[in-house]
C-alpha positions in Angstrom: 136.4 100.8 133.7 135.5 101.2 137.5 134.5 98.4 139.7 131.1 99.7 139.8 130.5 99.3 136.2 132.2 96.2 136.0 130.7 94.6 138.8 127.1 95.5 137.8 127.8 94.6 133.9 129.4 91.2 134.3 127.3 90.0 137.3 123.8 91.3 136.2 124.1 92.0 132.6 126.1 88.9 131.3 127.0 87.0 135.2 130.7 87.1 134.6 132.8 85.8 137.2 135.4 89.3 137.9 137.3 90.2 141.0 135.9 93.3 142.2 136.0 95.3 145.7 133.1 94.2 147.1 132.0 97.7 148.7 132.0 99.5 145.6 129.9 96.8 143.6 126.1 97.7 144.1 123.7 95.1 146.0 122.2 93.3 143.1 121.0 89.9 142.3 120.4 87.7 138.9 118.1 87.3 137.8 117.3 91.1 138.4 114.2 91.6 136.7 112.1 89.8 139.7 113.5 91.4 142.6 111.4 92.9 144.8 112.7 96.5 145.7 109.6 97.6 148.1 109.8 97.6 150.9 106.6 95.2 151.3 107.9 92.2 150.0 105.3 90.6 147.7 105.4 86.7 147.4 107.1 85.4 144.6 106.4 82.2 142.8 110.0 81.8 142.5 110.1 80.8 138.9 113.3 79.1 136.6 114.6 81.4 134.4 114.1 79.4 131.0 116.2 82.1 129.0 117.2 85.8 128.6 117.3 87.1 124.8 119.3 90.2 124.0 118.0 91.5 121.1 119.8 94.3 118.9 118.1 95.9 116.0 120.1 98.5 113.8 119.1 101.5 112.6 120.8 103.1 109.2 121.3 106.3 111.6 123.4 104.4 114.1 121.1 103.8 116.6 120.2 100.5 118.0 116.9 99.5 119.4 117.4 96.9 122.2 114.3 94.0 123.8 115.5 92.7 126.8 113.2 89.7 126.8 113.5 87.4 130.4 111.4 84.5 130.4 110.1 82.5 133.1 108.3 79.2 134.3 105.2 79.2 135.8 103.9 75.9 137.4 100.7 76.9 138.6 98.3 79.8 139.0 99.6 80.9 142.6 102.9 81.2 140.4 101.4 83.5 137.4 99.2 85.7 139.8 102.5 86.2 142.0 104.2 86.9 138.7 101.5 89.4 137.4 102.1 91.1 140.5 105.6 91.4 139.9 105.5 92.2 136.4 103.1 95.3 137.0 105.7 96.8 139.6 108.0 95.9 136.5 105.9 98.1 134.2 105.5 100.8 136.6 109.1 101.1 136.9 109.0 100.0 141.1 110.9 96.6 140.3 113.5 94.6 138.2 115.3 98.3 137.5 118.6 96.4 137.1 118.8 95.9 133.7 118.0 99.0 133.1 120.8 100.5 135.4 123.3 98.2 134.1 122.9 99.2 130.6 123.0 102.8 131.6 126.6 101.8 132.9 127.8 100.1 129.6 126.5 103.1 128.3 128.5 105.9 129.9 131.4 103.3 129.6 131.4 103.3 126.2 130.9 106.6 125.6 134.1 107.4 127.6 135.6 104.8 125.8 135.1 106.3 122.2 134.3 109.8 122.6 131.2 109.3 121.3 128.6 110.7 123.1 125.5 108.1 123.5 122.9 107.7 125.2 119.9 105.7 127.0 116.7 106.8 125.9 112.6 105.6 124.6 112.9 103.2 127.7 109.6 101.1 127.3 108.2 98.1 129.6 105.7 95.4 129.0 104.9 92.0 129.9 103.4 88.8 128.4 101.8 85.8 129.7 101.5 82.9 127.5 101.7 78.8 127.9 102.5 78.5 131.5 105.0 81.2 130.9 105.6 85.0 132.1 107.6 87.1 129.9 109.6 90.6 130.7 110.1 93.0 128.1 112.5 95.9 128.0 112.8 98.1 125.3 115.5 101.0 124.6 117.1 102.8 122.2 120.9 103.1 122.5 122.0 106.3 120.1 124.8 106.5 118.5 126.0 102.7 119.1 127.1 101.7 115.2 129.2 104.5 112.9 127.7 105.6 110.1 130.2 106.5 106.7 127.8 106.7 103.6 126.3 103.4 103.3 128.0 101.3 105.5 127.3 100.4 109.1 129.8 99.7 111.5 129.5 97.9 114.8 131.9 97.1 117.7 133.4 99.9 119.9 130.1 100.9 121.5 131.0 97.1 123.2 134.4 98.9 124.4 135.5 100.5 127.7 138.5 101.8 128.9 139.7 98.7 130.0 138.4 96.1 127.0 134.7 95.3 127.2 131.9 95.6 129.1 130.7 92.2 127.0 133.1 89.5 127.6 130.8 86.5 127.8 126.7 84.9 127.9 125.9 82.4 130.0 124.3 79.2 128.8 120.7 80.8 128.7 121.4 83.8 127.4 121.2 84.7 123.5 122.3 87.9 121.9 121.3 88.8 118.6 122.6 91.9 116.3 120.0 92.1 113.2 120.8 94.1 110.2 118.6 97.4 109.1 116.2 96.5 106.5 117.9 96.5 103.4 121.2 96.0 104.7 123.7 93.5 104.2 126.7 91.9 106.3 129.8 93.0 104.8 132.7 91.6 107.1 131.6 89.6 110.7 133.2 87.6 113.6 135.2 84.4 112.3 132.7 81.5 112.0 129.5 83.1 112.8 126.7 82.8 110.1 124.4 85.0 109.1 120.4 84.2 108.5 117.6 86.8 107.6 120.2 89.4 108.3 121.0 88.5 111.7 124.4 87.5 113.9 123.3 85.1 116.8 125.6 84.5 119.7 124.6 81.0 122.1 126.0 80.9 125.4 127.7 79.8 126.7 130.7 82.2 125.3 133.0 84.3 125.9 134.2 87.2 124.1 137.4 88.7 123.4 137.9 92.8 123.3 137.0 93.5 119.7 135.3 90.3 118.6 132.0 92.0 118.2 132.9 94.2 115.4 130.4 93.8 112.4 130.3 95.9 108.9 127.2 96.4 106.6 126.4 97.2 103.5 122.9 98.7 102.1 121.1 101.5 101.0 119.2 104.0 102.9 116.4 104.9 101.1 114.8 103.4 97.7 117.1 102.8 94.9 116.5 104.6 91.8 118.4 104.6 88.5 121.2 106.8 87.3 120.8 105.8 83.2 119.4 108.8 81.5 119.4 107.6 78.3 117.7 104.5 76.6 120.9 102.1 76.7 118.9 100.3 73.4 117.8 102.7 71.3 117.0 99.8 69.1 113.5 100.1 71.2 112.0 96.5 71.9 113.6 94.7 69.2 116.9 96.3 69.8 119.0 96.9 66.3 117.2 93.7 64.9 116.2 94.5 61.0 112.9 95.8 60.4 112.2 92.7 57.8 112.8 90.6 61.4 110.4 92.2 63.2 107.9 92.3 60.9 107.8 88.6 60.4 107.9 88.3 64.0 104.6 90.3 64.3 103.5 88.3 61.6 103.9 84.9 63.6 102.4 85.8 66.5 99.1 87.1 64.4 98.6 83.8 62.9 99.2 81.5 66.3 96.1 83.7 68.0 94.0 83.8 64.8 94.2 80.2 64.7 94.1 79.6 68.7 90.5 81.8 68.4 89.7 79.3 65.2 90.1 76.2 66.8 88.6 77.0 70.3 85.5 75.3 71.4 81.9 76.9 71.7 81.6 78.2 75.5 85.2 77.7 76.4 86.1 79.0 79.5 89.9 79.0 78.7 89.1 81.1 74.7 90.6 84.6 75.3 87.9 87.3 76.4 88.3 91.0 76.4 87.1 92.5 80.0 87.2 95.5 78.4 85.2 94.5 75.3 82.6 92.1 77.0 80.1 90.1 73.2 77.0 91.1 72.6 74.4 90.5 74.9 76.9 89.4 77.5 75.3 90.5 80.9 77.9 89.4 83.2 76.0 86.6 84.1 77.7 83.9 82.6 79.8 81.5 83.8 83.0 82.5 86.1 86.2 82.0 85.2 88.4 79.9 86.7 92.3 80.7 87.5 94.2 78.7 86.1 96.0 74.8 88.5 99.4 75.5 88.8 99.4 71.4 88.4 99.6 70.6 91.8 95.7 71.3 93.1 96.8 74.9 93.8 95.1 78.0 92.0 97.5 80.5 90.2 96.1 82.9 92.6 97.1 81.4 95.9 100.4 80.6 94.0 101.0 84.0 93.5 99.8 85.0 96.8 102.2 82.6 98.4 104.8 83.8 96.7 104.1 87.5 97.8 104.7 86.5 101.4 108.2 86.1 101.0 108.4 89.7 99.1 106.9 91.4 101.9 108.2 93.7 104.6 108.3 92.4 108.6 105.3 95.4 109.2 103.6 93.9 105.8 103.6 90.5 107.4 102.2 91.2 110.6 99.2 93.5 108.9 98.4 90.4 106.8 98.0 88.5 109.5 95.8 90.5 111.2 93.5 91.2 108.4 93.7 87.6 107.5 92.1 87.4 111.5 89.8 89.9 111.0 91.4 92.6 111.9 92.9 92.1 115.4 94.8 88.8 116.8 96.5 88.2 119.8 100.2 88.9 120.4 101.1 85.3 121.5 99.8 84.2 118.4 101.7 86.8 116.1 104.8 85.2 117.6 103.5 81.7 116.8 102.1 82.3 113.3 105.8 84.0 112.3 108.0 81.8 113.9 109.6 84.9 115.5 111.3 85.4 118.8 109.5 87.3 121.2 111.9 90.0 121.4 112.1 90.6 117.8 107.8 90.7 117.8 107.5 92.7 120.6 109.7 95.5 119.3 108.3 95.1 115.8 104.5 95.7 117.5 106.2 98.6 119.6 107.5 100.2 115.9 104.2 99.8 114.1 101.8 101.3 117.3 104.2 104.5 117.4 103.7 104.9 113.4 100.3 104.4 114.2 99.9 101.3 111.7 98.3 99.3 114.9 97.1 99.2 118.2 97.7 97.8 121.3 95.6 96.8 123.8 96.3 94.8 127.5 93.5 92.4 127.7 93.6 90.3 131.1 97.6 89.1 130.4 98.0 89.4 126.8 98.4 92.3 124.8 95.7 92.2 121.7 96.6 93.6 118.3 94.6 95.7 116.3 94.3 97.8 113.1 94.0 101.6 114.7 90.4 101.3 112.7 89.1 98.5 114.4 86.3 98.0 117.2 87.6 96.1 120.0 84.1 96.2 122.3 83.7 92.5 121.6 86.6 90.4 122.1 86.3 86.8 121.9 88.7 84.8 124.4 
């Protein structure tokens, strides 16, 4: 690895401590993202760096989409206007370039590395400005950065360079986090780490040995369907159960509803009704039927519906929420309302607007989320 790239990676990227000749490292500063590069210096509030989040999702190709997300305190409104200021330049691509070059680096030091090529690309910038703080967001896709064999997943070498790796430690605000593609498992992963929801997390401060970062999964690609093309039972229902059996089974069942309809009470809203078949007379105007307490005050319904949640899909969740906040919600909240990480909601949002499942739209210094659909001409502060 030359002492370029090192010096570039370890000081900017993950401020390792190397020995490097200093004429061949570039001029660069940490944080990088608010450094000024015009040459009309704009004031800065100066703001502490609260924490950097590195944030890795895979994709069952290979490819990893990465969120850069550096977050900032802002004391006052001299310190978000100067930070706005920044930020724009950020967005515009005229400041806080360095992560961006740094990764570029690791990039072309990998692919040297394994002799696979990869590459930099869908480089996207945004901001956020929420609770007295000022977010940077950058978003790329590395290709190529896991192997793909079937339906397994491997990650580590894209981490290598010719002389170990261009990752060899975080400092004690910085987070990385390697997420599994949806549906995918974690088959074999570095000694003591834990996985939850399908992601590794890594706390600095750490350091990392040359292949400690190498992580296996499992999963399918696509929707699983089922190979049987025969009926495994063809007993039917009742499997090989004797036909004398079965008949006294239907039998049973007859007489416990004849005798439920028997014994129920005149205008009963729990005696069994057929929507199909509504009695004579019935106009639809009678009393509504109830779902059922689940015993604890709740209805069935909302049971249910509670239970759904946990079924659905990340994009599922998010366009709940919205339509549960009438069709459009602000991105700060999103983040709230899930309990997510900024960096894992801001490349979700990015996903879902290029698909076209929402939209999203800078208002003043948050970005407001809406269904594609949906009139935005009103927006209530």
């Amino acid at each position: 690895m030359s002492s370029r790239v090192s010096a570039a990676l370890l000081a900017l990227l993950l401020a390792v401590s190397v020995t490097a000749p200093a004429a061949a490292a570039p001029v660069l500063s940490t944080p990088g993202p608010l450094q000024q590069t015009t040459e009309t210096p704009t004031p800065t509030p100066a703001p502490v760096t609260e924490n950097t989040t590195f944030y890795v999702q895979l994709q069952p190709n290979g490819d990893a989409r990465w969120t850069i997300t550096d977050t900032y305190a802002l004391e006052d409104e001299n310190d978000t206007e100067a930070f706005e200021q920044l930020a724009q330049q950020f967005v515009d691509g005229n400041a806080g370039t360095e992560w961006e070059a740094a990764f570029r680096e690791a990039n072309d030091a990998a692919t040297t590395a394994t002799g696979r090529e990869m590459n930099v690309t869908s480089v996207n910038r945004d901001y956020v400005v929420d609770d007295r703080r000022g977010i940077l967001i950058l978003e790329f896709t590395w290709t190529n950065f896991a192997t793909v064999d079937g339906d397994r997943l491997a990650v580590g070498d894209a981490f290598n360079t010719t002389d170990g790796t261009w990752l060899n430690s975080l400092t004690d605000d910085q987070t990385l986090v390697i997420a599994a593609p949806a549906g995918y498992g974690v088959q074999s992963s570095p000694p003591t780490m834990g996985v939850r929801n399908g992601e590794l997390r890594f706390e600095g401060p750490r350091t990392f040995e040359p292949g400690f970062l190498e992580v296996a999964y499992t999963g399918n690609q696509g929707p699983t369907t089922s190979t049987t093309t025969e009926d495994p039972n063809p007993g039917g229902a009742l499997g090989n159960t004797p036909l004398w059996a079965g008949a006294l089974l239907v039998l049973v069942v007859g007489i416990v509803v004849a005798v439920g309809y028997m014994n129920r009470e005149p205008g009963d809203p729990s005696a069994p009704v057929s929507a199909a078949s509504p009695s004579d007379g019935d106009d639809g105007g009678g009393p509504e039927v109830k779902p059922e307490s689940n015993g604890n005050g709740t209805d069935a319904a909302e049971a249910v519906s509670d239970i759904d949640v946990e079924l659905l899909s990340d994009e599922e969740r998010v366009e709940r929420l919205i339509e549960q906040n009438g069709g459009r919600m602000k991105q700060a909240r999103i983040v709230k309302e899930t309990g997510w990480s900024n960096a894992k909601v801001s490349q979700l949002l990015s996903a879902m607007d290029e698909d076209d499942r929402i939209d999203k739209l800078r208002i003043g210094r948050e970005n407001l989320i809406s269904f594609p659909d949906e009139d935005v001409t009103e927006i209530d502060e």
